[in-house]
C-alpha positions in Angstrom: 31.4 12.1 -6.5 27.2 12.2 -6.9 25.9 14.7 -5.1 21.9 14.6 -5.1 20.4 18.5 -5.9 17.8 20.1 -3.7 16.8 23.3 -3.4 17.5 24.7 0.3 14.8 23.8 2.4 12.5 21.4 -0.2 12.8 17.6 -0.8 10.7 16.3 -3.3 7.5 14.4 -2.0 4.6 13.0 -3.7 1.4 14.5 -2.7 -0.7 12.5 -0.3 -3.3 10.8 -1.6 -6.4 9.6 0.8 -7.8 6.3 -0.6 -11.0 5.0 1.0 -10.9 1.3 2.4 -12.4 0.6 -0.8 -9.8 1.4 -3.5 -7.2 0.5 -1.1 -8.7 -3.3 -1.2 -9.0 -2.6 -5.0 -5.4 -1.8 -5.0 -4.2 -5.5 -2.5 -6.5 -7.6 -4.8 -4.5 -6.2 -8.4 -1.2 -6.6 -6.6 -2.6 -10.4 -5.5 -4.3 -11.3 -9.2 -1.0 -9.7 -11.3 1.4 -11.4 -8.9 3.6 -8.3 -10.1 3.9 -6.2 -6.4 6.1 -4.1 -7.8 4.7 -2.8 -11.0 0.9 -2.1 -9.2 2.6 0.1 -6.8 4.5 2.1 -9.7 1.3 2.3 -11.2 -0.6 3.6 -7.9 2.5 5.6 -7.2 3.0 4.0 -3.3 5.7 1.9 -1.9 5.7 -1.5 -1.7 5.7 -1.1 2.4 2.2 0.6 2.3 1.3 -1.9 -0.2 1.9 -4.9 2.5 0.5 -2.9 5.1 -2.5 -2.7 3.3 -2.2 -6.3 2.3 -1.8 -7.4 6.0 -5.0 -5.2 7.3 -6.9 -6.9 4.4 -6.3 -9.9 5.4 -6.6 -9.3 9.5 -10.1 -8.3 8.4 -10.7 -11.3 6.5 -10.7 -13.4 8.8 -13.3 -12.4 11.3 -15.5 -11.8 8.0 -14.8 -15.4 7.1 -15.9 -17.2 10.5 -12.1 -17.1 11.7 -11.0 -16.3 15.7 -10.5 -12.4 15.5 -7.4 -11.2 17.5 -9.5 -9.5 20.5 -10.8 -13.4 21.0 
C-alpha cells in the first residue's frame, strides 16, 4: 500500500504568485497560440482550472471592448 509522506502539520503548496491583468492575458493568449493548455500551465506553474478562469474573464472582457452586449445590458 502507497502511503503519501508529509511532515505533521505541512502539505506542500506552491507559493502564490500575484500576476497583474497584464501577464495573466499574456499567459491565455500563449495557452490560445500553442494550442498546448497543458504544457503553458506547467510552464507558469498554475492549474489548468485558473488557466480557463482566466481564459473565460478574458474573453467576458472582450466583448464589451469589441462592440458586443456586456452582461449588465
Amino acid at each position: 500500500m502507497l502511503r503519501a509522506s508529509f511532515n505533521e502539520g505541512e502539505m506542500s503548496r506552491r507559493a502564490r504568485v500575484d500576476r497583474t491583468p497584464e501577464q495573466k492575458l499574456e499567459i491565455v493568449l500563449e495557452g490560445l497560440k500553442s494550442g498546448n493548455i497543458a504544457e503553458t500551465c506547467r510552464r507558469y506553474e498554475i492549474g489548468p482550472n485558473l488557466y480557463y478562469r482566466w481564459k473565460d474573464e478574458a474573453l467576458k472582457g472582450a466583448s464589451p471592448a469589441l462592440g458586443g452586449r456586456s452582461a449588465a445590458a
